[in-house]
C-alpha positions in Angstrom: -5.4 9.2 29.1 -5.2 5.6 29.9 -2.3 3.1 28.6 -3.7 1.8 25.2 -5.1 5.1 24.2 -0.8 6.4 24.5 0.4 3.4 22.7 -2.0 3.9 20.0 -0.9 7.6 19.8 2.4 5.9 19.9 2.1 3.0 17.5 -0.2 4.7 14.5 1.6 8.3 14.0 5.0 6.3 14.2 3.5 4.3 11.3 1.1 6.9 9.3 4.3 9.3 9.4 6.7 6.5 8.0 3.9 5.5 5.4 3.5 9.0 4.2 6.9 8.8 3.8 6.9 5.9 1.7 4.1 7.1 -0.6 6.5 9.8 -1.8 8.7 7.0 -3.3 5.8 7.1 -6.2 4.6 10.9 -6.3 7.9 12.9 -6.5 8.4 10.3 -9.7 5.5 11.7 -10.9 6.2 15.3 -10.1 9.8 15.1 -11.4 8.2 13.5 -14.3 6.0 16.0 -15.3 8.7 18.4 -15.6 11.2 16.4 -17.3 9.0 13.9 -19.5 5.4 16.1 -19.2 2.1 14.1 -19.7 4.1 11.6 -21.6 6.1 10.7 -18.7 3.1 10.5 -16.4 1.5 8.6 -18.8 4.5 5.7 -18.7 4.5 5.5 -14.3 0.7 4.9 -14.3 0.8 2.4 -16.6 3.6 0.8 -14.4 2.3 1.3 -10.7 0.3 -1.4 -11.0 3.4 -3.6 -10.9 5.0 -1.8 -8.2 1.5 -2.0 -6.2 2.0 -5.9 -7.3 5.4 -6.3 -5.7 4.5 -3.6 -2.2 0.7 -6.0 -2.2 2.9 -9.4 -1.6 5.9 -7.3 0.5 2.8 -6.8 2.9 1.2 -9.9 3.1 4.1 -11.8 3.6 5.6 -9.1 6.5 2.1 -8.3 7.9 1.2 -11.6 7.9 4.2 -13.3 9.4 4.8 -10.7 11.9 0.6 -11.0 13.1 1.6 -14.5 13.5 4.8 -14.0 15.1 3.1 -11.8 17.6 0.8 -13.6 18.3 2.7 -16.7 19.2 5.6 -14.6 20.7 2.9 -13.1 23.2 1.7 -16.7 24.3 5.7 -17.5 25.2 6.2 -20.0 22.6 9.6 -18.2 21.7 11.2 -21.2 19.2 7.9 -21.8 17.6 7.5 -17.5 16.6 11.3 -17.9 15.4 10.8 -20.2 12.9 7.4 -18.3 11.9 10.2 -15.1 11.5 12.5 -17.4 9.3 10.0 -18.4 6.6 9.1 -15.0 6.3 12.4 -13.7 5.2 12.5 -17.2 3.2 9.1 -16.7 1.2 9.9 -12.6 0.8 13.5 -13.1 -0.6 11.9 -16.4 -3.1 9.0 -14.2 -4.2 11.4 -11.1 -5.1 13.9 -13.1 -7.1 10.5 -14.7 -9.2 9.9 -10.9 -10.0 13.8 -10.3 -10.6 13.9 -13.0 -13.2 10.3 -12.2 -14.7 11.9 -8.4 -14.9 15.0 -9.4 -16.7 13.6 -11.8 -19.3 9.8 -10.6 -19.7 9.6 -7.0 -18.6 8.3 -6.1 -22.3 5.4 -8.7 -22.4 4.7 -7.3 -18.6 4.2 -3.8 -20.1 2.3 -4.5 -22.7 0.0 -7.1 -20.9 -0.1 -3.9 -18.2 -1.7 -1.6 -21.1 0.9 0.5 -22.4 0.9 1.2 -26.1 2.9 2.6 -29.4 5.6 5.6 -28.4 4.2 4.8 -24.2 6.2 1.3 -24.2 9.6 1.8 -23.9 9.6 4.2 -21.0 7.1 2.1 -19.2 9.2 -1.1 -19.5 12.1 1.1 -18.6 10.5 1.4 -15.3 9.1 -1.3 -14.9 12.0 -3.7 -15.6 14.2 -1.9 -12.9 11.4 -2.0 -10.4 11.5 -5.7 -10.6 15.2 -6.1 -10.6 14.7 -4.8 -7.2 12.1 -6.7 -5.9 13.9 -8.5 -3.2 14.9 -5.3 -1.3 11.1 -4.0 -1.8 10.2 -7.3 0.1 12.8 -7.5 2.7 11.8 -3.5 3.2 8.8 -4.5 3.9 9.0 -7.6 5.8 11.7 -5.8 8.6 9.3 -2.2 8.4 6.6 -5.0 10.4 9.0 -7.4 12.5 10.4 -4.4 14.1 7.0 -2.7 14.8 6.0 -5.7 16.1 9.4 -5.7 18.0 8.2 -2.8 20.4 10.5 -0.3 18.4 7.7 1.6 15.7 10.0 4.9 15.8 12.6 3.1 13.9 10.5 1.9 11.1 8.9 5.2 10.9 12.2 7.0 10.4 13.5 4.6 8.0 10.5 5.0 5.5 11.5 8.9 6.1 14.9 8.8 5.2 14.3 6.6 2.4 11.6 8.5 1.1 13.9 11.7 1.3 16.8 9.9 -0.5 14.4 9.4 -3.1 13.5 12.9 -3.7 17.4 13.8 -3.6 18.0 10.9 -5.7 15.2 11.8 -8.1 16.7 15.9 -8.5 20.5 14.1 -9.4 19.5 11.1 -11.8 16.8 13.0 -13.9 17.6 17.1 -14.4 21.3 16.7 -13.6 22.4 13.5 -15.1 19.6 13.6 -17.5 18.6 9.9 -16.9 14.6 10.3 -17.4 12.1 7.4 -16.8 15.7 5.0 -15.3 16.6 8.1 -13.3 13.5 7.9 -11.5 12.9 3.9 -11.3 16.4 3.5 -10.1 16.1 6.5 -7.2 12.8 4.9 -6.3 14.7 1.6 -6.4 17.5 2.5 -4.0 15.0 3.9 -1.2 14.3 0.5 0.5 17.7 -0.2 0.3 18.7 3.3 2.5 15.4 1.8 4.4 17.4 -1.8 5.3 20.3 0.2 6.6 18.6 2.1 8.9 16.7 -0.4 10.0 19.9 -2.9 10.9 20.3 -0.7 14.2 18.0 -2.8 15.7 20.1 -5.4 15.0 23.4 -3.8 15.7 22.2 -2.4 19.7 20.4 -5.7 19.8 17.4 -4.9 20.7 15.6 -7.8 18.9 13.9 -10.8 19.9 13.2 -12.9 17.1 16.6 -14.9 15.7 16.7 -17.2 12.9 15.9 -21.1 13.3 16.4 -24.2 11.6 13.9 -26.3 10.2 11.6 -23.8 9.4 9.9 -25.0 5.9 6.6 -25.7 6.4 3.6 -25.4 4.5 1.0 -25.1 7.2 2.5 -22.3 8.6 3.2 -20.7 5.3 -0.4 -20.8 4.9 -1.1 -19.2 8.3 1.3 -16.0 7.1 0.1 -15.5 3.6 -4.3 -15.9 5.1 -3.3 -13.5 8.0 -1.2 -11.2 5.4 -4.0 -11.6 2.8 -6.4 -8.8 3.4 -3.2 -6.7 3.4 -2.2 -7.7 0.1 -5.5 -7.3 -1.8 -5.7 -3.6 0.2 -2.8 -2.5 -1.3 -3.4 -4.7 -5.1 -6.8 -3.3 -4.9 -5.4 -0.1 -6.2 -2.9 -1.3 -8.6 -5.6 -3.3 -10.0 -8.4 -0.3 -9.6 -5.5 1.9 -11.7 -5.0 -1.2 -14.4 -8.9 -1.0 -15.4 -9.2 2.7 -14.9 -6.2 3.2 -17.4 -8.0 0.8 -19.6 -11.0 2.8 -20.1 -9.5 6.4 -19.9 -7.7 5.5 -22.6 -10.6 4.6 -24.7 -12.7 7.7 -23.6 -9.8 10.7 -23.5 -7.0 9.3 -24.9 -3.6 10.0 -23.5 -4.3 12.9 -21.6 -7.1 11.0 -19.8 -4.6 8.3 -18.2 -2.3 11.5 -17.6 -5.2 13.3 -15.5 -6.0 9.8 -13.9 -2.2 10.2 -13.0 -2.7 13.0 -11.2 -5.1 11.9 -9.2 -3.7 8.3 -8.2 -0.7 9.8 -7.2 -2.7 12.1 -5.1 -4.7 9.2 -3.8 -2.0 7.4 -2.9 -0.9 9.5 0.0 -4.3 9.6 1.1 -4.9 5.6 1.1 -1.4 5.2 2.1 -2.5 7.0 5.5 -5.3 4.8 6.1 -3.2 1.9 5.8 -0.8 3.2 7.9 -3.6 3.6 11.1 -4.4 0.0 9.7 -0.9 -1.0 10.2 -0.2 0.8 13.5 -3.3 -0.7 15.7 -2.0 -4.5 14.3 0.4 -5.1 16.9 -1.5 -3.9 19.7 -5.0 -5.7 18.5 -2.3 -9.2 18.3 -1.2 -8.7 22.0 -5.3 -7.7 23.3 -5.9 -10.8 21.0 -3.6 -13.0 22.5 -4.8 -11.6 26.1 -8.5 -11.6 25.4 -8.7 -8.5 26.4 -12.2 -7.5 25.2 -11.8 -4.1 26.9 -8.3 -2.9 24.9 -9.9 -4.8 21.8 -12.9 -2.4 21.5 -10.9 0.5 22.9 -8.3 0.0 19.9 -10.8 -0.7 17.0 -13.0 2.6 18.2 -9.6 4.8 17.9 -8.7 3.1 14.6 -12.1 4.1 13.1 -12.7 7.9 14.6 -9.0 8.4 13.5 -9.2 7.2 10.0 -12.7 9.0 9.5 -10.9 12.4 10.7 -8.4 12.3 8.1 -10.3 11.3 5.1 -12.4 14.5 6.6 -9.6 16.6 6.5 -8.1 15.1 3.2 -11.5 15.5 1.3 -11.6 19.0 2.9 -8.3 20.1 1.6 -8.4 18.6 -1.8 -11.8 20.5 -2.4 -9.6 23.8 -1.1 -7.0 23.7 -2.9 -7.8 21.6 -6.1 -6.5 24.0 -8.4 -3.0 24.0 -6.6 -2.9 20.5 -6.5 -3.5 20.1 -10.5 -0.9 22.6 -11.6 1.9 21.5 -9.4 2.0 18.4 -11.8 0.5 20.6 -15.2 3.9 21.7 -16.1 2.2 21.8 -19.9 -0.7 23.7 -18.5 -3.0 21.6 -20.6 -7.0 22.7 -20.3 -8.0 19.8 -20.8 -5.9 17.9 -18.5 -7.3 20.4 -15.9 -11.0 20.0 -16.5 -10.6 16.1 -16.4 -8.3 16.0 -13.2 -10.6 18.5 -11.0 -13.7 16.6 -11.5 -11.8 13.5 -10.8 -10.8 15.0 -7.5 -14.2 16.5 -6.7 -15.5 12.9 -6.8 -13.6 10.9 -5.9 -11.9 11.8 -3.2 -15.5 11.5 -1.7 -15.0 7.6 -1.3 -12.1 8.1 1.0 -14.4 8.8 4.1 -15.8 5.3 3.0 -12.3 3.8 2.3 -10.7 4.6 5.0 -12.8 2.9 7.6 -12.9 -0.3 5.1 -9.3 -0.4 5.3 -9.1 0.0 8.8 -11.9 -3.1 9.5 -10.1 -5.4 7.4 -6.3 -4.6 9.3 -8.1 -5.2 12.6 -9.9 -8.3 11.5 -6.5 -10.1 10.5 -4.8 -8.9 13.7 -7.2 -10.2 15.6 -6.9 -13.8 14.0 -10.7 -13.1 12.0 -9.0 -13.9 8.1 -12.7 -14.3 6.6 -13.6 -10.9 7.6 -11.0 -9.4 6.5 -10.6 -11.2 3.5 -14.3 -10.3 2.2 -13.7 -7.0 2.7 -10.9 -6.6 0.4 -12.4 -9.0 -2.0 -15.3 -7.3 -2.1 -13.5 -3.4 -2.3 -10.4 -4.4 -4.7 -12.0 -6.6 -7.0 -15.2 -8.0 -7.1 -17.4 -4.3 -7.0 -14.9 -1.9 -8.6 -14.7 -3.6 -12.0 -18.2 -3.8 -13.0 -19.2 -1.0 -11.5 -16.6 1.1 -12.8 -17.3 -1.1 -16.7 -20.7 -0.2 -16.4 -21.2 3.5 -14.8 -18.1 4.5 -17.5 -20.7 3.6 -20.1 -23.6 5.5 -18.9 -21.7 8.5 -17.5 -18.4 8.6 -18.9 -15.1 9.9 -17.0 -18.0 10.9 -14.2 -19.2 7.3 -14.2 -15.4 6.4 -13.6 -15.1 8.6 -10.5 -18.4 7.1 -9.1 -17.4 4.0 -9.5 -15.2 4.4 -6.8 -17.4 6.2 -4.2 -20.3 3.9 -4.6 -18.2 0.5 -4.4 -16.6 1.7 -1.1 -20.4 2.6 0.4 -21.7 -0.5 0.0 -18.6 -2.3 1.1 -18.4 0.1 3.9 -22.5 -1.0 4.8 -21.3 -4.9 4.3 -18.2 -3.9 6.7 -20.8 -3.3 9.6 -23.1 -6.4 8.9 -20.3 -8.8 9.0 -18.9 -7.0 11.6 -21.7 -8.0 14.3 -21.4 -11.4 13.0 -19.5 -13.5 16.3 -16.0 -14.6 15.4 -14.9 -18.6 15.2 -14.2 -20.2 18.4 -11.2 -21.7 16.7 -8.5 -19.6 16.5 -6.6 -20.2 13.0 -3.3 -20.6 14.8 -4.4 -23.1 17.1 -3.8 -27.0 16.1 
């Protein structure tokens, strides 16, 4: 086994364990839920995910993107230049979450509402969603550190921070909502306080010293600004693409099955999410070494990297689509507390279909995380266009009226086959001489 092929092993099950860990933030909440508040209560979280998938979406672009820049300038030596790139990264995270702290506190009912949520559905949702955003800050600092330190030579640390966090939550979740009896709060604020654990842990890289990037002065700049959000872009519409995937989805369940249509759509996001989550994570975990072959031009660790990126991500969404066909039934009634039939019948064609698109997904996912470490924005940047927002919504509008709730689930296949065929044209194309980073 050569040397990248161990630091890959290294790098991506570090990060895929720590991002499993993470997606649990969002699906005990909806497995507590469905005890405590039943398909009303799984009704309320999916119609305000999309604004957690909001604030997590600009968490990454800012952290992925400033810490692909960092390591790439960091690698050429250029130590006070990749310092200043680390500053405005905390600078633009903590900005961004106080805007989402002050939008919480003021507007977190026009939110919900603009978000879909109607009638009785409303004042859970904003419940959630208002605390969510009160919290944004740590969400984005969470996020921000959970890259520098990867990128820092130290991916266990991340890894068992998102763990630790995500198991806080779960405790958290028992205590506010069955014993304290604090529903829809109980579980926004236990989800809230993860990151928070997260930051802790992750200060031990601070407190044996072991990093190498330090604050600087005279950081502000709006070129380089630029440079974090276009590198961090394709990260962000990854990650919105499902927030804004569940936004229209919820949109038209709700006018074809009602209430219990969002709730089965519940079921499977939540699902989903781990799955997705996973494939981010490989995405994640080849980034830092892709920057440093980048940075080399090392064409042989390059091809060697994005090769085990693409068979891994392929093997899981194998396995995943496997499993969920297995087990479907068990899947569904872990969050069926009501044992509703037709909550059933919805959910397990739902998962039948599409959880097909995941083989597709996964390797879009992966493309677009090795384009952006690699300094190739535009390629990345159609890729998620293409898979989070321009394909989805029409397709999704238009098969929903043909086919109904089957139409839905197609929707979702079909859009990430064709970006997955686009992935590979684009892919051949030769990248820009000019690097984006150079002046």
């Amino acid at each position: 086994m050569n040397t990248i092929t161990k630091k890959f092993i290294k790098y991506v099950s570090f990060n895929v364990l720590g991002m499993v860990g993470m997606s649990i933030y969002i699906l005990s909440d909806t497995f507590f839920m469905s005890y405590a508040l039943h398909s009303d209560g799984i009704t309320a979280l999916n119609f305000a995910l999309p604004v957690y998938s909001l604030i997590f979406a600009l968490s990454l672009m800012v952290g992925i993107g400033g810490a692909t820049v960092y390591k790439l300038i960091s690698t050429n030596k250029e130590q006070e230049k990749a310092n200043k790139i680390y500053t405005l990264t905390i600078f633009l995270g903590i900005s961004i979450g106080i805007i989402f702290m002050l939008l919480g506190i003021f507007f977190s009912r026009e939110i919900t509402v603009l978000f879909g949520a109607k009638d009785y559905i409303i004042p859970m949702t904003q419940e959630y969603i208002k605390t969510i955003m009160i919290f944004a800050p740590a969400f984005m600092l969470n996020s921000i550190y959970q890259a520098f330190i990867r990128n820092d030579n130290n991916p266990k640390l991340p890894m068992l921070a998102m763990i630790i966090g995500s198991t806080s939550n779960i405790i958290l979740d028992l205590i506010f909502i069955f014993i304290l009896k604090m529903g829809m709060f109980g579980a926004a604020i236990s989800t809230c306080l993860a990151p928070i654990i997260s930051l802790i842990i992750l200060s031990r890289h601070f407190i044996k010293k072991k990093n190498t990037f330090h604050f600087s002065g005279k950081f502000l700049s709006i070129k380089d600004a630029f440079n974090i959000c276009k590198l961090g872009i394709s990260s962000f519409i990854t990650e919105i693409s499902s927030g804004i995937v569940m936004l229209v989805f919820n949109i038209i369940i709700l006018k074809i099955n009602g209430v219990i249509g969002v709730a089965a759509y519940g079921i499977i996001t939540n699902i989903s999410l781990v799955a997705l989550i996973i494939f981010s994570g490989i995405g994640q975990g080849i980034q830092p070494l892709a920057s440093t072959a980048k940075s080399e031009n090392n064409k042989t660790d390059l091809s060697r990297i994005l090769k085990l990126g693409i068979f891994t991500t392929i093997t899981f969404s194998i396995i995943i689509y496997i499993a969920s066909l297995l087990f479907t039934d068990g899947i569904i009634s872990v969050f069926n507390s009501e044992k509703s039939v037709e909550l059933y019948n919805i959910a397990k064609e739902g998962i039948r279909i599409f959880f097909a698109g995941f083989i597709f997904a996964s390797i879009n996912i992966v493309l677009s995380s090795f384009y952006s470490a690699v300094d190739s924005p535009k390629k990345a940047f159609i890729i998620s266009v293409l898979r989070g927002f321009l394909l989805i919504i029409p397709l999704a509008y238009i098969m929903a009226k043909i086919l109904g709730m089957t139409g839905i689930w197609l929707s979702f296949v079909l859009t990430e086959l064709i970006v997955t065929i686009i992935s590979i044209i684009i892919g051949k194309k030769k990248p820009a001489k000019k690097s984006l980073l150079q002046n």
